[in-house]
N, C-alpha and C positions, 0 to 999 in steps of 0.2 A: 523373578516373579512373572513377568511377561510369556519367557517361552513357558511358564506352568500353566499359565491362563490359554493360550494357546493351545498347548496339548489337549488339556481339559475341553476344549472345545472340539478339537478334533475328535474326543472319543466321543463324545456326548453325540455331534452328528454321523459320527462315521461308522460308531459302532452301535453306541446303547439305543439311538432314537428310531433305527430301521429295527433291531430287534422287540422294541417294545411295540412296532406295529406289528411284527409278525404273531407278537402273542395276541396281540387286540384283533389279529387276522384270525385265530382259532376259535372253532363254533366253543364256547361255552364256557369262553373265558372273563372272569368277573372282573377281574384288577389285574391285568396285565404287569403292572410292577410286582404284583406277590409273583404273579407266575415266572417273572425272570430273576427273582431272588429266587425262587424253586430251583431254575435250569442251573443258576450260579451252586447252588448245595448240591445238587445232584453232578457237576461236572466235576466238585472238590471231592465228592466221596468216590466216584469212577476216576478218579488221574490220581487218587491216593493208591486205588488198588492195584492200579495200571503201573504204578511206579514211574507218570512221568504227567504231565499236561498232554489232558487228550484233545484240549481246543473246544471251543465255544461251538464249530457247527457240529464236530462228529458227537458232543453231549446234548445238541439239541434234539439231533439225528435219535439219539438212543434214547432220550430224555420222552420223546414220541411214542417213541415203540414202546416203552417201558408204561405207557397211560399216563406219564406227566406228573410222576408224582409229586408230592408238594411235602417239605419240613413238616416235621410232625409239631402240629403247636400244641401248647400244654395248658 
């Protein structure tokens, strides 16, 4: 339980809390948590196609160029 706490922590600072400033770093961005639930959907449907994990920067990279788009809500 500890190393899970642990880890948990590392990703929270190491990974998710520097990306969710970079969405908060984007002119026009309203809820940075929706916008990186978007980059997470859109890296799952480009590494499906890809046939492998294309990684968090190179789908934020494409995720950009592409205008960001965002889960279609219903």
């Amino acid at each position: 339980p500890a190393l899970k706490a642990l880890t948990s922590v590392q990703w929270r600072v190491g990974e998710f809390e520097p990306m969710l400033q970079r969405m908060r770093d984007l002119e026009g961005t309203v809820d940075p948590i929706q916008a990186y639930c978007d980059l997470l959907h859109f890296r799952y449907v480009k590494s499906v196609e890809a046939g492998h994990d294309i990684g968090t920067e190179s789908a934020f990279a494409a995720w950009l160029e592409a205008g960001r788009p965002g889960f279609p809500v219903e």
